[in-house]
N, C-alpha and C positions, 0 to 999 in steps of 0.2 A: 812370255810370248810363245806363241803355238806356231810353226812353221811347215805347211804344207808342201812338199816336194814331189811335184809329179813326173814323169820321166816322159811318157807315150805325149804327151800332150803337154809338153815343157812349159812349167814354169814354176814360181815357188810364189806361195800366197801366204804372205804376216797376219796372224790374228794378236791383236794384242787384246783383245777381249776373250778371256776365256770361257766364259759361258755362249758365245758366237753359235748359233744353228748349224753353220757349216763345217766345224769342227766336228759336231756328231756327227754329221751326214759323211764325209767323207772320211769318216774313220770302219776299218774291218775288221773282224775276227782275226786275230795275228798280226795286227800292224805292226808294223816295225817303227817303233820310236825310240830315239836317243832324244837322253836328256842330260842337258850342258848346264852346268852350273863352275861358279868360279873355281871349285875345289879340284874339278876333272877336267877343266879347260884342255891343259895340254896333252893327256889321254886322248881327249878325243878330238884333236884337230891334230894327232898323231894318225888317226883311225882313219881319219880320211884323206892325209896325205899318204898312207899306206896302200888305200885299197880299200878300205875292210869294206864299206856300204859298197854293194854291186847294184849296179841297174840295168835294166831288161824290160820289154816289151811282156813279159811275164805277171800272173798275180801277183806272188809272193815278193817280185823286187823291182814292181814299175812305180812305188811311190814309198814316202819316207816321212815321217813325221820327226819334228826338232820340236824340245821344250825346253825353252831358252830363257833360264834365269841369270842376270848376270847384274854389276850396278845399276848401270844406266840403260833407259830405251835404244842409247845413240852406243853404246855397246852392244846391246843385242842385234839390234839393225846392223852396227858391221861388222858382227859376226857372220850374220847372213849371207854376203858378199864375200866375205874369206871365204867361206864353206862353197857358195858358186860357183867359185874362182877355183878351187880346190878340184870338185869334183866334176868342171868343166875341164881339166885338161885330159879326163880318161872319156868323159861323153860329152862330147861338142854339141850337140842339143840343148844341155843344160848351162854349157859357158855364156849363150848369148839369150837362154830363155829369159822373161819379163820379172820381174821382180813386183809385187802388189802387195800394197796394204789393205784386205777386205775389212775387217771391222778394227777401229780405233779406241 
């Protein structure tokens, strides 16, 4: 699953089809994507209880791509949620932004 994190314009959009049109399209030159798989799970829901993703009104750290392999859909889905949860208590924007499934 492909996870769309916008900051300017909060919210975060689940692609679980990875060939989705709007995965290219809103991909850029230097995006910044982390990718979770079960092996680095706890790395990286370390990284962002720490801090490490910053966000800004900025090119370089107004959005954030997650590619989310894990066993199940109903795993990677609340992964998504911890991860909200997580980097909404540093940008309140994103604690209460929309959570969307665009393609299935």
């Amino acid at each position: 699953m492909y996870v769309y994190v916008n900051y300017p314009d909060p919210h975060f959009r689940m692609h679980w089809n990875a060939q989705c049109s709007e995965i290219r399209k809103s991909r850029k030159p230097g995006q910044r994507l982390v990718q979770i798989q079960v092996a680095n799970l706890g790395q990286v829901l370390s990284d962002f209880i720490w801090g490490k993703y910053r966000f800004a009104s900025e090119p370089s750290v107004n959005d954030l791509w997650l590619d989310i392999s894990l066993n199940t859909r109903e795993q990677e889905e609340g992964l998504v949620h911890v991860i909200q949860a997580l980097v909404g208590r540093r940008y309140t924007r994103l604690a209460g932004a929309p959570v969307h499934t665009h393609c299935s």
